[in-house]
The first five atom37 places (N, CA, C, CB, O) and aatype in JSON, in Angstrom:
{
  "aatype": [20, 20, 20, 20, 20, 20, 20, 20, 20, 20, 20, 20, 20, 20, 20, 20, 20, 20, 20, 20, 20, 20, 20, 20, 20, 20, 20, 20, 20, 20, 20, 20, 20, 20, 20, 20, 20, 20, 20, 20, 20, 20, 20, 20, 20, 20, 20, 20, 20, 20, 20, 20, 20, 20, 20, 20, 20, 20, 20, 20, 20, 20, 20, 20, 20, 20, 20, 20, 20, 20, 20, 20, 20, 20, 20, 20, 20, 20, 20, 20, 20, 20, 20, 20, 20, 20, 20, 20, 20, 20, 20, 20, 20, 20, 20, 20, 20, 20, 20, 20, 20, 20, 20, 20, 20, 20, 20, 20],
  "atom_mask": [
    [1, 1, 1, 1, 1],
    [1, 1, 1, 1, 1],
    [1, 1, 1, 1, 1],
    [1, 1, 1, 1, 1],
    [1, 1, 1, 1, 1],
    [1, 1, 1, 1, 1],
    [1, 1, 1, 1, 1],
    [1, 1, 1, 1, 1],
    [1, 1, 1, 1, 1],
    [1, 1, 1, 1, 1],
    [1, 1, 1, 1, 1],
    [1, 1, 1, 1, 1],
    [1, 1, 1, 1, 1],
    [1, 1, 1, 1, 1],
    [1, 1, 1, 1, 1],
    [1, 1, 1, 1, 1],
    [1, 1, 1, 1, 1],
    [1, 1, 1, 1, 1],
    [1, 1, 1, 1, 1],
    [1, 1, 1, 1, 1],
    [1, 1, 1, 1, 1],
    [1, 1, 1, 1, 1],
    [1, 1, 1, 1, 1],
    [1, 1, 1, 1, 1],
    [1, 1, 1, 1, 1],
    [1, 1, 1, 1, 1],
    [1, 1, 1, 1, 1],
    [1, 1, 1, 1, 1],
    [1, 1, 1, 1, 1],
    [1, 1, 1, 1, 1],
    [1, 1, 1, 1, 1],
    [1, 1, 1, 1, 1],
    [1, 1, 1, 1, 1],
    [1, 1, 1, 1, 1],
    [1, 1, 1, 1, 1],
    [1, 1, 1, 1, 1],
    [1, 1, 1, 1, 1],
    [1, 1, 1, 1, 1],
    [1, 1, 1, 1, 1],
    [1, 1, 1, 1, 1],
    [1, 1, 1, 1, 1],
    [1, 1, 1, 1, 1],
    [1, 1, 1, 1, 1],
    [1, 1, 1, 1, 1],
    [1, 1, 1, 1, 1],
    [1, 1, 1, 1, 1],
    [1, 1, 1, 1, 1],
    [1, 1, 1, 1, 1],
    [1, 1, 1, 1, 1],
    [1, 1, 1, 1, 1],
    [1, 1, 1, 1, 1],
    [1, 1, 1, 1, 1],
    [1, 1, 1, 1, 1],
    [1, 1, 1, 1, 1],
    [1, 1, 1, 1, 1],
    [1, 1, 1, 1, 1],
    [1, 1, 1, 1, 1],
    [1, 1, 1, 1, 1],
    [1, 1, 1, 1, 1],
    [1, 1, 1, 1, 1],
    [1, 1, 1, 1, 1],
    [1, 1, 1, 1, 1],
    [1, 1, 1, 1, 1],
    [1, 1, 1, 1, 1],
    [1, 1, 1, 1, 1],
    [1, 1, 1, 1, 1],
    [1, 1, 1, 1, 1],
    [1, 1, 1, 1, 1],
    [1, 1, 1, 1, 1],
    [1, 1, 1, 1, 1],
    [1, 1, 1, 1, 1],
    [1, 1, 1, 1, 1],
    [1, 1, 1, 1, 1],
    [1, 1, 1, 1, 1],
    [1, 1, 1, 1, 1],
    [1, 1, 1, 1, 1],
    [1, 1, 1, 1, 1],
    [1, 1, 1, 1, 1],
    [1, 1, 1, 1, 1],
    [1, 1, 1, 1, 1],
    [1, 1, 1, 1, 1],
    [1, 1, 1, 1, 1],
    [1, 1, 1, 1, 1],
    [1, 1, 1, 1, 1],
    [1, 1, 1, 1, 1],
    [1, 1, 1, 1, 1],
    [1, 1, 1, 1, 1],
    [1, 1, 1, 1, 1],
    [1, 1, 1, 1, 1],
    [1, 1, 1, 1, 1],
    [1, 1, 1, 1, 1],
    [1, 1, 1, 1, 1],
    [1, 1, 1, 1, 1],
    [1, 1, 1, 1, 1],
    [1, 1, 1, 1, 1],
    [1, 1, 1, 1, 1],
    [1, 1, 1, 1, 1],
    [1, 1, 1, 1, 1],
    [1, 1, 1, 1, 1],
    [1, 1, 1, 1, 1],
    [1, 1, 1, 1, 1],
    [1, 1, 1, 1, 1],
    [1, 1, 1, 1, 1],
    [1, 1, 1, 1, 1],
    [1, 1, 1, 1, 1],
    [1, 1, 1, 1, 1],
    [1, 1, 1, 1, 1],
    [1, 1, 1, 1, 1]
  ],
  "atom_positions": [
    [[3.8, 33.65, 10.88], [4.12, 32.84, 9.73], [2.95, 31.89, 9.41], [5.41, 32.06, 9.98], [2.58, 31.12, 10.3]],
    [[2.37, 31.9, 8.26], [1.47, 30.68, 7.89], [2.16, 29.36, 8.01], [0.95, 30.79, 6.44], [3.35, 29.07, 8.11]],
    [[1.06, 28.63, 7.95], [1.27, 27.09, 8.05], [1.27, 26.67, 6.77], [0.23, 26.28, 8.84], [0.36, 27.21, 6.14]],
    [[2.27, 25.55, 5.8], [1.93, 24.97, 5.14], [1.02, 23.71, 5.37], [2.79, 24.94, 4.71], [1.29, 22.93, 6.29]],
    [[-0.24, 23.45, 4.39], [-0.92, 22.92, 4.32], [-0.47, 22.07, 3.43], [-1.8, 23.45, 4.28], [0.02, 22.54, 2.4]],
    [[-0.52, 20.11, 3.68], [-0.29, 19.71, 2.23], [-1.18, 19.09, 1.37], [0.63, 18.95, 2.17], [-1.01, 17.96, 1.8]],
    [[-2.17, 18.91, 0.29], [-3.11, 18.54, -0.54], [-2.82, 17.43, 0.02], [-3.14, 18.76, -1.98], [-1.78, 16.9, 0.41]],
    [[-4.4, 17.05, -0.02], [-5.18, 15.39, 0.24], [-4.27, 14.55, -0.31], [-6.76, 15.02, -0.57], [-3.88, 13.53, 0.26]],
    [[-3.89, 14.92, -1.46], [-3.07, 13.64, -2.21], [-1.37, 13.46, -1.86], [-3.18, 13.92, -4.01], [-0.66, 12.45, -1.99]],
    [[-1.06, 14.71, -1.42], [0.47, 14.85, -0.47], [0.38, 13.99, 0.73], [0.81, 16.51, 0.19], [1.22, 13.15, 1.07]],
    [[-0.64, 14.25, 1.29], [-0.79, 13.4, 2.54], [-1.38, 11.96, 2.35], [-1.71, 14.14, 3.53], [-1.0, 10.97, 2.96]],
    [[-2.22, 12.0, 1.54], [-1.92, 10.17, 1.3], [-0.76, 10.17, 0.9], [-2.81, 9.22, 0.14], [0.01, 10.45, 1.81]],
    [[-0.11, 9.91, -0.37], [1.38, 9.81, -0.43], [1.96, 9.64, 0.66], [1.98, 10.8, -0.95], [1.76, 8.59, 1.26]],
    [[2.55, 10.3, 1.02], [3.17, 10.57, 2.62], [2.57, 9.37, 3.69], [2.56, 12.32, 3.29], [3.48, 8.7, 4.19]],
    [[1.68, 9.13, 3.96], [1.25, 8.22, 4.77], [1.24, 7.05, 4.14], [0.12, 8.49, 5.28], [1.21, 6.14, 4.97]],
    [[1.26, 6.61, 2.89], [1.21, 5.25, 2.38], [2.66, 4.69, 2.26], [0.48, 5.21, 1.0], [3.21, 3.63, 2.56]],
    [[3.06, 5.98, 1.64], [4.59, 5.54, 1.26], [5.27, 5.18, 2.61], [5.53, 6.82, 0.47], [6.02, 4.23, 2.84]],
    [[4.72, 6.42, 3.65], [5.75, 6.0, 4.91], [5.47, 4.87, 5.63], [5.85, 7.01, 5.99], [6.21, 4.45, 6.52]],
    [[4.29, 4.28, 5.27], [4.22, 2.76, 5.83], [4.96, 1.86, 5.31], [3.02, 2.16, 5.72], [4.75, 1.84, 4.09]],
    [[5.64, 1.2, 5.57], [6.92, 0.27, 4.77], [6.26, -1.16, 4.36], [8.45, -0.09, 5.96], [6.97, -1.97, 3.77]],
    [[4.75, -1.51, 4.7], [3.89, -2.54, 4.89], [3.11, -2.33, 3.43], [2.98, -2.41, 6.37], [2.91, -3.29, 2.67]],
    [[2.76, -1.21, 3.17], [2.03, -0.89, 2.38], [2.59, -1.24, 0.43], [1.83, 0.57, 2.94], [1.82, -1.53, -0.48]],
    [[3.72, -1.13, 0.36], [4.31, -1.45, -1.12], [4.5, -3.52, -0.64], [6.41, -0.19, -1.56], [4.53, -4.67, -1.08]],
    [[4.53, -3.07, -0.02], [4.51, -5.18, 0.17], [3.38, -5.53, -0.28], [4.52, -6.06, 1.89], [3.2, -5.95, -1.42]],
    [[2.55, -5.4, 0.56], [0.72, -6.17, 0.72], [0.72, -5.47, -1.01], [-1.02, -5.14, 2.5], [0.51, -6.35, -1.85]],
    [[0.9, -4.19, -1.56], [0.74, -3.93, -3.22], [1.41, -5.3, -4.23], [1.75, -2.29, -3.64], [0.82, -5.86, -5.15]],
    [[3.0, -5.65, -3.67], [3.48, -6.32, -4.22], [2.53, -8.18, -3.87], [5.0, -5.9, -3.82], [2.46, -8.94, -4.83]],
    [[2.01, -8.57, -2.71], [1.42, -9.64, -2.61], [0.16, -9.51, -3.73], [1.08, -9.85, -1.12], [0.04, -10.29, -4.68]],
    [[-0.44, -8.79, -3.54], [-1.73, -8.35, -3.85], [-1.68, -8.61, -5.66], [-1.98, -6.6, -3.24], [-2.53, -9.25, -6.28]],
    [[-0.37, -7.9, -6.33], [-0.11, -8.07, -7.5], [0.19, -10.04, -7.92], [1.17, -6.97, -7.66], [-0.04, -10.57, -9.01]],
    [[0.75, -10.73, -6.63], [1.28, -12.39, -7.11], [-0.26, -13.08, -6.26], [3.44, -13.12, -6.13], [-0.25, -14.15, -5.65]],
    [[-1.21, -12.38, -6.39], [-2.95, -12.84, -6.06], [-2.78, -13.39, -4.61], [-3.75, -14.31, -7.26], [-3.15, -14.49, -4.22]],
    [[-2.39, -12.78, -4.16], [-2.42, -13.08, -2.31], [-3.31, -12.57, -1.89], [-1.34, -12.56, -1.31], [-3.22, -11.35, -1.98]],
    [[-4.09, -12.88, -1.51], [-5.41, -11.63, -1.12], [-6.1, -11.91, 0.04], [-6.69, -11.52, -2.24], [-6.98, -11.15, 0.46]],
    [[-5.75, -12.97, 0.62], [-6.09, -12.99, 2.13], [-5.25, -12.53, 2.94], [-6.32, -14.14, 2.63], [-4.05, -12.37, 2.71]],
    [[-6.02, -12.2, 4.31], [-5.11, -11.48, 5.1], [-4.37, -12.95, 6.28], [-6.17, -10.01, 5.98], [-3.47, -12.7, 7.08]],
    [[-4.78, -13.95, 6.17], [-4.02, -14.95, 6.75], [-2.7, -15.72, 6.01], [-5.0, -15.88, 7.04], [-1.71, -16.18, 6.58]],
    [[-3.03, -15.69, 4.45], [-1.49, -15.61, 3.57], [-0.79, -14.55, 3.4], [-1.53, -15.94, 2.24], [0.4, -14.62, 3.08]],
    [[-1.62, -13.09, 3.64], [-0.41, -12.02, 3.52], [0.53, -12.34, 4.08], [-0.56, -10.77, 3.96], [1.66, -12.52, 3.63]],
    [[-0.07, -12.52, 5.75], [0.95, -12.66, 6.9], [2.04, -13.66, 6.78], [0.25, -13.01, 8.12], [3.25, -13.51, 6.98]],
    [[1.16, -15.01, 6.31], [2.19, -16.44, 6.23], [3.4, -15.89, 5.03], [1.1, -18.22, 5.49], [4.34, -16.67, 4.86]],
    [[3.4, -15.04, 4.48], [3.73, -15.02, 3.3], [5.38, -13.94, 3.14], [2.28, -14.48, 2.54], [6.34, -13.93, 2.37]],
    [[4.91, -13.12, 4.41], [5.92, -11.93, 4.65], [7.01, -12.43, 5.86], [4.98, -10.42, 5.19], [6.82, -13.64, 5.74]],
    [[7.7, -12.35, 6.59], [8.71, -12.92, 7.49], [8.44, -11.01, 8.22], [10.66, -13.7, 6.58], [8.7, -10.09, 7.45]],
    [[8.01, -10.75, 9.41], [8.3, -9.75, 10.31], [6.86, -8.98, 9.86], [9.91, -8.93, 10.1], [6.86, -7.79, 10.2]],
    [[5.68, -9.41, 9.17], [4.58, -8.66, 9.29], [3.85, -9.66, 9.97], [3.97, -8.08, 8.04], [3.83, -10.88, 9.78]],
    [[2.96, -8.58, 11.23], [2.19, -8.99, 12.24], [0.75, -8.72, 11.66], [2.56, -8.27, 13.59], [0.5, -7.84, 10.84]],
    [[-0.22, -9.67, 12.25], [-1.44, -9.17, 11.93], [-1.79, -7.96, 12.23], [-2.25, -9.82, 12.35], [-2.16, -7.24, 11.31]],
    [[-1.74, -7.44, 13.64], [-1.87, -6.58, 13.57], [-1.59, -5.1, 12.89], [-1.82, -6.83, 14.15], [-2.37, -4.15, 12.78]],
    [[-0.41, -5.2, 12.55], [0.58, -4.06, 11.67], [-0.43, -3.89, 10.25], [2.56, -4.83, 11.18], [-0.89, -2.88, 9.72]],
    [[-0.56, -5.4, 9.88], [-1.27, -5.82, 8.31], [-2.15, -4.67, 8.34], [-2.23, -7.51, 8.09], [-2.15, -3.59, 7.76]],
    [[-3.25, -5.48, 9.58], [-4.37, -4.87, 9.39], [-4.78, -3.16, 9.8], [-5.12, -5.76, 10.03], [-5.78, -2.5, 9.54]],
    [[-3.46, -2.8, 10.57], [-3.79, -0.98, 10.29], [-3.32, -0.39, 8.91], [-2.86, 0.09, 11.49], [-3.63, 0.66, 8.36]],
    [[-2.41, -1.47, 8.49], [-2.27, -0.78, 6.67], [-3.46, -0.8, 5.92], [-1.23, -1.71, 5.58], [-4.11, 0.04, 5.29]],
    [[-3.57, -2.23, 6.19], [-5.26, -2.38, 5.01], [-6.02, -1.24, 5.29], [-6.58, -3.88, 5.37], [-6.29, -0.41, 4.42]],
    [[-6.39, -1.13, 6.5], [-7.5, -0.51, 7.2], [-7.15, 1.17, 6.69], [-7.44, -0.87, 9.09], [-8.15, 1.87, 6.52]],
    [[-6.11, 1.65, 6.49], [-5.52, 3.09, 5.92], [-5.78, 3.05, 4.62], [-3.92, 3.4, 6.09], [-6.33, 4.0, 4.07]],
    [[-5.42, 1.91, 3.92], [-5.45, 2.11, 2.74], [-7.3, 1.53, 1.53], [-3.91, 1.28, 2.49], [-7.59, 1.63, 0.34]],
    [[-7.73, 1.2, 2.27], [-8.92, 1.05, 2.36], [-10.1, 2.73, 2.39], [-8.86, 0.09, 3.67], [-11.08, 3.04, 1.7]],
    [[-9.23, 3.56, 3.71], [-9.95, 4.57, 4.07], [-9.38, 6.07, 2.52], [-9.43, 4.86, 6.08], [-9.77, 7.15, 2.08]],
    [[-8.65, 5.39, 2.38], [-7.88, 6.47, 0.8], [-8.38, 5.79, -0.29], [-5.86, 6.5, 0.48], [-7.82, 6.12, -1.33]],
    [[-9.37, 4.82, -0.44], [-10.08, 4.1, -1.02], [-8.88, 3.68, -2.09], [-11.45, 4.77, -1.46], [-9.07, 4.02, -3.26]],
    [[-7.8, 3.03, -1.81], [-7.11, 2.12, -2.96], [-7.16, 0.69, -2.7], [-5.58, 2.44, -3.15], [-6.54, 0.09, -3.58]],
    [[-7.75, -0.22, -1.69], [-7.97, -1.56, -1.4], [-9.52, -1.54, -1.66], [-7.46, -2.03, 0.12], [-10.18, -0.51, -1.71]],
    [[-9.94, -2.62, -1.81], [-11.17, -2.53, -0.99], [-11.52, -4.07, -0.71], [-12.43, -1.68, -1.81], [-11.1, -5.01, -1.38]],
    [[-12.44, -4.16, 0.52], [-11.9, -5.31, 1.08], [-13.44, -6.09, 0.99], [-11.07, -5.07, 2.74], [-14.49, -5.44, 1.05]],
    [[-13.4, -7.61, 0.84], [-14.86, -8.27, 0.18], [-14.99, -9.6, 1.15], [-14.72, -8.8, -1.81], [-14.28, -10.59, 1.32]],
    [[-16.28, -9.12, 1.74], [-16.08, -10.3, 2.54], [-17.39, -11.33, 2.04], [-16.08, -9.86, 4.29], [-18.22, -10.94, 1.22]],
    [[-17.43, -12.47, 2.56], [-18.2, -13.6, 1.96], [-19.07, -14.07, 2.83], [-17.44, -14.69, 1.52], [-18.56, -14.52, 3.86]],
    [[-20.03, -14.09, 2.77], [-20.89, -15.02, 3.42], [-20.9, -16.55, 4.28], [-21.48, -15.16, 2.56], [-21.85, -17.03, 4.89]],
    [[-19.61, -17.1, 4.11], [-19.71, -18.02, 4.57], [-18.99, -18.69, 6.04], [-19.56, -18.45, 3.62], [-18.63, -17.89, 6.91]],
    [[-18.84, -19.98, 6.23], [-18.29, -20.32, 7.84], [-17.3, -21.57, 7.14], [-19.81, -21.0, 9.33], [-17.59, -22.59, 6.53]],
    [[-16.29, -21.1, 7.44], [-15.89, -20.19, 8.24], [-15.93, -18.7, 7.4], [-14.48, -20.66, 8.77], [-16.28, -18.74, 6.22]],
    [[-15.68, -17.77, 7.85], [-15.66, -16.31, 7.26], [-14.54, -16.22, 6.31], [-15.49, -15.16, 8.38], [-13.58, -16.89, 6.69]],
    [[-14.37, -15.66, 5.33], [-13.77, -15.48, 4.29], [-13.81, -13.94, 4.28], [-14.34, -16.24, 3.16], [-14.74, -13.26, 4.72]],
    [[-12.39, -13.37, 3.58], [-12.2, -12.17, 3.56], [-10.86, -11.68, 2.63], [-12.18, -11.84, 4.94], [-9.75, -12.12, 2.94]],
    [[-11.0, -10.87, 1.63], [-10.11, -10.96, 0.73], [-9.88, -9.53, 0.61], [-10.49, -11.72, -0.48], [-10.75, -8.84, 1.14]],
    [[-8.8, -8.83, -0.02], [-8.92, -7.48, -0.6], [-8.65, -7.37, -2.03], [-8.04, -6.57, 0.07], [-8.28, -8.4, -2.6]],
    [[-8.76, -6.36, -2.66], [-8.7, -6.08, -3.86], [-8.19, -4.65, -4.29], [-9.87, -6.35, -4.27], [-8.73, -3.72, -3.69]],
    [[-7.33, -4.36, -5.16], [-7.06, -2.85, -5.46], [-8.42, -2.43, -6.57], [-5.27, -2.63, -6.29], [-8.94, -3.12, -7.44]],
    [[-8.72, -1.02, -6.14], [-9.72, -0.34, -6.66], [-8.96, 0.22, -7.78], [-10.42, 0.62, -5.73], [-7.74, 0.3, -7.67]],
    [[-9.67, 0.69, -9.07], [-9.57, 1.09, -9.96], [-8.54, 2.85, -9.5], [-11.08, 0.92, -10.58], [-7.37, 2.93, -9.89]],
    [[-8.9, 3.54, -9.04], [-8.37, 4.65, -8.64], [-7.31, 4.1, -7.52], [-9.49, 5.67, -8.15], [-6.65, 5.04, -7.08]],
    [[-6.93, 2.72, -6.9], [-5.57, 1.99, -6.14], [-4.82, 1.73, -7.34], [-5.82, 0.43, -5.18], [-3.62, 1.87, -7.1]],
    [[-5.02, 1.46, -8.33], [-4.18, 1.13, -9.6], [-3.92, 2.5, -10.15], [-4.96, 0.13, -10.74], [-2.7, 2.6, -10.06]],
    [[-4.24, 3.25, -10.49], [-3.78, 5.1, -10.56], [-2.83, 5.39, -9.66], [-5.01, 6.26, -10.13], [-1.8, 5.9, -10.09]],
    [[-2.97, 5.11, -8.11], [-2.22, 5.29, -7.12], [-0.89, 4.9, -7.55], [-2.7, 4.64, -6.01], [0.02, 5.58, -8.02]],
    [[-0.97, 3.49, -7.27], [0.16, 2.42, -7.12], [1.05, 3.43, -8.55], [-0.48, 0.24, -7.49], [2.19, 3.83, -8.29]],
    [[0.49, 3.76, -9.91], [1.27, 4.15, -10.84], [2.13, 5.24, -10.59], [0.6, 4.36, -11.81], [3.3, 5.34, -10.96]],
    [[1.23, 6.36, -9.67], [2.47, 7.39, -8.96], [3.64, 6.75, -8.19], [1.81, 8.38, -7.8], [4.78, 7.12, -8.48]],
    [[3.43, 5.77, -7.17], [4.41, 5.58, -6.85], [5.46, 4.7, -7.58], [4.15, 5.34, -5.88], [6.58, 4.63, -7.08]],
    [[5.2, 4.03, -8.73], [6.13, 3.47, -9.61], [6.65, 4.72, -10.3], [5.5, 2.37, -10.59], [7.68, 4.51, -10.95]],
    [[6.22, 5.97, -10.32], [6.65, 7.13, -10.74], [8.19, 7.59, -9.95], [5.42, 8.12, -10.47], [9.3, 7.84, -10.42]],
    [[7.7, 7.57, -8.66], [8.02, 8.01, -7.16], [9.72, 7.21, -7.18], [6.58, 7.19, -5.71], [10.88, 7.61, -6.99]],
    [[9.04, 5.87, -7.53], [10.31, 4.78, -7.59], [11.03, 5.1, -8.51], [10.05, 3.34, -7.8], [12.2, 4.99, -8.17]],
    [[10.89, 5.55, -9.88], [11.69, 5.47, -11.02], [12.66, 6.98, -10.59], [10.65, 5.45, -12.64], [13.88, 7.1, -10.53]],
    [[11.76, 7.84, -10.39], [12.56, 8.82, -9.42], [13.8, 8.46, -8.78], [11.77, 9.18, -8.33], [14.97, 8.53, -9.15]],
    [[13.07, 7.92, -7.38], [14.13, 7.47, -6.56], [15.87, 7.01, -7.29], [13.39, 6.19, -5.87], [17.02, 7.42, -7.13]],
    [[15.32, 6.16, -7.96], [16.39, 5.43, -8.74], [17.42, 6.35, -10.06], [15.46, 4.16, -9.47], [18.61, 6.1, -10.24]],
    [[16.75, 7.27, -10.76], [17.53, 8.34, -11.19], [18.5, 9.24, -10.13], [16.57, 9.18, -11.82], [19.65, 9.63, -10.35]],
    [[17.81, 9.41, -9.12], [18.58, 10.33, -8.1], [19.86, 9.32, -7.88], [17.61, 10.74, -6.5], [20.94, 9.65, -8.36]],
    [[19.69, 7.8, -7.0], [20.94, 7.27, -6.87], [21.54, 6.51, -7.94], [20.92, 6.56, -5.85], [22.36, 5.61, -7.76]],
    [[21.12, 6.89, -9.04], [22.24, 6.71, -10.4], [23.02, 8.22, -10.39], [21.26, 6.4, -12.23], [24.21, 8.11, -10.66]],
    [[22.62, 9.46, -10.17], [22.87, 10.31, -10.37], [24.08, 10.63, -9.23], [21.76, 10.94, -10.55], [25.01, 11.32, -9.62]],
    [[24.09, 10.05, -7.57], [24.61, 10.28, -6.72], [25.8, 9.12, -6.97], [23.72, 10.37, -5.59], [26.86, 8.81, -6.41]],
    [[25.28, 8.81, -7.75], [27.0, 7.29, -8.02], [27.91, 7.85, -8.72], [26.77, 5.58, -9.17], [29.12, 7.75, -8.52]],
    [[27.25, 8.59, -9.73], [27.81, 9.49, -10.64], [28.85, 10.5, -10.16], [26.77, 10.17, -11.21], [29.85, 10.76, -10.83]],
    [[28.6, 11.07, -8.94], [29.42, 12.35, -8.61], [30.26, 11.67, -8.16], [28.97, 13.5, -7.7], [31.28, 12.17, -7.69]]
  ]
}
């Protein structure tokens, strides 16, 4: 039996969406939160560490990208990339989905 293979963009999907961290830090990111020391202050049950393997994923699918500053103390911010704003629109796709299905399952 062959293997299904799933396109680059199935598997981001799949890995972004299944991070439950990842539509948050989108939603901070959208109310200009952009440090990673207010993400944290900002969420109740996200750890730095957790933060920073999302960023760090979503960075590598190039939809963050992260800007750091020259100065002392160190400064460090992220930003959604032009092709992270394309992204983010599938999954508002993804969502509007979602939400037809359980209008549809209330229904029966």
């Amino acid at each position: 039996m062959n293997k299904i293979e799933l396109s680059d963009s199935a598997q981001m999907v799949q890995a972004i969406y299944g991070c439950k961290w990842s539509i948050t830090i989108y939603q901070l990111l959208a109310e200009g939160i952009n440090r990673p020391g207010e993400m944290v202050r900002s969420t109740e049950g996200l750890t730095t560490k957790v933060m920073n393997q999302c960023l760090r994923k979503n960075i590598e699918f190039g939809i963050l990208e992260r800007i750091s500053y020259n100065e002392v103390p160190p400064r460090v911010e992220y930003r959604v990339t032009d092709f992270g704003r394309k992204f983010m629109n599938v999954l508002d796709e993804i969502e509007k989905l979602q939400n037809e299905i359980d209008s549809t399952r209330k229904q029966v």
